[in-house]
N, C-alpha and C positions, 0 to 999 in steps of 0.2 A: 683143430688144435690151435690154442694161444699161440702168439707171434710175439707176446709181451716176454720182458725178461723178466724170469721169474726169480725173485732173493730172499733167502735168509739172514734174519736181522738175529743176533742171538749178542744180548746184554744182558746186566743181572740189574740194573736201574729200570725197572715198570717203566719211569716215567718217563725218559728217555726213549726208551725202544717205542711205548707208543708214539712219542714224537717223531719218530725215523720214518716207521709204518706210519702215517697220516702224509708225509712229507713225499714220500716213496709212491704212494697212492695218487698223490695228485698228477704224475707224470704217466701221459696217456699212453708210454709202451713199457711201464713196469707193472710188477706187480709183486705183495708180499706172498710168499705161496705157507711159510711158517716162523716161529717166533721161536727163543730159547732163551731163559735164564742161565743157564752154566754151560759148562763145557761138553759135559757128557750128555746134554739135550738136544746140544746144536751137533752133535756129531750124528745123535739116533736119527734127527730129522730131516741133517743133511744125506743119509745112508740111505732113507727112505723115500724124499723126495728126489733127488738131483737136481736141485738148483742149480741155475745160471751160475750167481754170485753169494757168498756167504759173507756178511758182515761182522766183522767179529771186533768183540772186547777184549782186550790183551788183559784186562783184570777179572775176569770174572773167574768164580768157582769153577774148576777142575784145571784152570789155568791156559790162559789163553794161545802159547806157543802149542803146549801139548795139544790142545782143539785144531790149531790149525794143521800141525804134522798128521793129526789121526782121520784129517776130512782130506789131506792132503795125497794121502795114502791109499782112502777108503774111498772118496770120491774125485778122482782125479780130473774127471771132466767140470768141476765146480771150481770158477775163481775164486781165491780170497781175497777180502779187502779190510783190513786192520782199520776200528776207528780209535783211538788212544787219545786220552788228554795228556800221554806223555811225549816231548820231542826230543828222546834220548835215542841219539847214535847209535848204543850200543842195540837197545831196543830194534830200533831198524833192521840191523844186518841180523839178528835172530830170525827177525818177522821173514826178511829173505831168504834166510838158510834154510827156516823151516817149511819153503815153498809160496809164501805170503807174495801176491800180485800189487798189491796196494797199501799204500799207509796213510794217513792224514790223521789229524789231527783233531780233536772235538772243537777247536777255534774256529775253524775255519769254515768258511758261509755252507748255507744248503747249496750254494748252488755249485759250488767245488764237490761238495760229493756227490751228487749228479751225476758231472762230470767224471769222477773217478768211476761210479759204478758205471757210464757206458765205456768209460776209455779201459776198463778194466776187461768187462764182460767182453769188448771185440778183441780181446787179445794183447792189448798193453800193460804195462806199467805203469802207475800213475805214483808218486811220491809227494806230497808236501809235507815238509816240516821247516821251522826257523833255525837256522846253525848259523855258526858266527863262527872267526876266528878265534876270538877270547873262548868263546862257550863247548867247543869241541875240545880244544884243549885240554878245559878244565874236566874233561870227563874223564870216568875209567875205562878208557877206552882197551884193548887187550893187549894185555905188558909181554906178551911173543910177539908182535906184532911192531917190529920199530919203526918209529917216527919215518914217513918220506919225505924225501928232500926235493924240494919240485923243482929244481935251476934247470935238470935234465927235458923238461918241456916243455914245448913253442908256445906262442902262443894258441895257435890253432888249435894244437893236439888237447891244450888245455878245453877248447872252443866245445872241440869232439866228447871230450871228456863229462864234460859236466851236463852237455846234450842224452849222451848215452845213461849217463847214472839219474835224469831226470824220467827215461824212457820213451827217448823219439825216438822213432825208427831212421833207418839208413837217408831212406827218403825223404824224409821230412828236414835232418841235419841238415843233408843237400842241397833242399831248397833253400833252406834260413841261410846258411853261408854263402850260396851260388858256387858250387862246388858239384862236382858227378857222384854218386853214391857210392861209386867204384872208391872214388878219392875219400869219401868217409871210413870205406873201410879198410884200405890201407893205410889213413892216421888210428882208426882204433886199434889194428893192428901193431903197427908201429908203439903207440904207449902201451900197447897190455905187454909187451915187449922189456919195452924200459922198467914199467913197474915190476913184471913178474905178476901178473893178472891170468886168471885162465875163466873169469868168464865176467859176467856183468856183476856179480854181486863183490868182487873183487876188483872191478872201477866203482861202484859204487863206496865202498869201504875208505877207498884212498880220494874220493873226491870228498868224503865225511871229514876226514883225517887234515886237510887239507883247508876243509871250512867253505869248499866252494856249494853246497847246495842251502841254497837259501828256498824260504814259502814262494808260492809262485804271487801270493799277492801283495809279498814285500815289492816281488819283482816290477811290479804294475803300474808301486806306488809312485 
């Protein structure tokens, strides 16, 4: 039995998807196991294969939140990993809600989605997009949903905050701060508190809201 992680690429761009599959192939522990143009393909091939990971187009035909709710539903042991040329907030927290593991961006190098497809497939989260103060702002972002006001948290908690909605684990915060994991999780607890948060896609939201998640290779620059 393969030890390779096995993915589905499903775009409605040929030329693209075979760029993925070529890109996908060279790394000696994946492998593409099926393709899909639309939505309703990448759901039949996800139902019949079980894939690892399913990459998916937020545009393509049969629409790409509804692919992910229905592979999401249908195949619940397959991660998603959203690839979009869009870096819309609103976008995002859909991809989330709809059960989406992963989002990046079509900008960003082959070798971030690599990364996202193994940080994905072991059980993570992986996020890049570029957001700015000015640029979140300017979006429609959801008008029930008012403005937070961030004076109410620490520095830290901010620290925790924008760690947790980028998707490191307890452990990994811990380390980067020099802090116990214990103490990670009573500052996340502590701001899901303040916000009125009840789970990660509701820190991730208010760290959107806020303008703190920047691409990780702004971060680098």
């Amino acid at each position: 039995m393969s030890s390779k992680l096995r993915i589905l690429v499903a775009d409605d761009h040929a030329f693209l998807r075979e760029a993925l599959v070529v890109m996908i192939r060279e790394e000696g522990d994946m492998e593409v196991v099926a393709q899909a143009g639309d939505g309703e393909a990448a759901v039949a091939r996800a139902h019949e294969l079980r894939p690892d990971v399913a990459i998916v187009d937020l545009t393509m035909p049969s629409g790409g939140i509804r692919t992910l709710k229905r592979i999401r539903s249908e195949c619940p042991e397959t991660r998603l990993l959203v690839l979009t040329m869009h870096d819309d907030p609103a976008l995002l927290r859909s991809v989330l809600r709809a059960g989406g593991h992963g989002y990046v961006t079509k900008s960003a190098a082959s070798r971030e989605l690599i990364q996202a497809i193994r940080l994905v497939a072991a059980g993570r989260q992986y996020i890049n997009v570029l957001f700015d103060q000015e640029s979140t702002a300017a979006r429609d972002l959801d008008p029930a949903v008012p403005e937070p006001a961030p004076p109410e948290l620490s520095a830290r908690e901010l620290q925790v905050l924008v760690a947790v909605a980028r998707g490191y684990t307890s452990k990994e915060i811990a380390d980067e701060l020099q802090i116990s994991p214990a103490a990670v999780d009573s500052y996340r607890l502590r701001l899901s508190r303040k916000i009125g948060a009840r789970g990660r896609v509701d820190l991730v939201d208010y760290a959107l809201r806020l303008g703190l998640l920047r691409s990780r290779d702004s971060d680098d620059a």
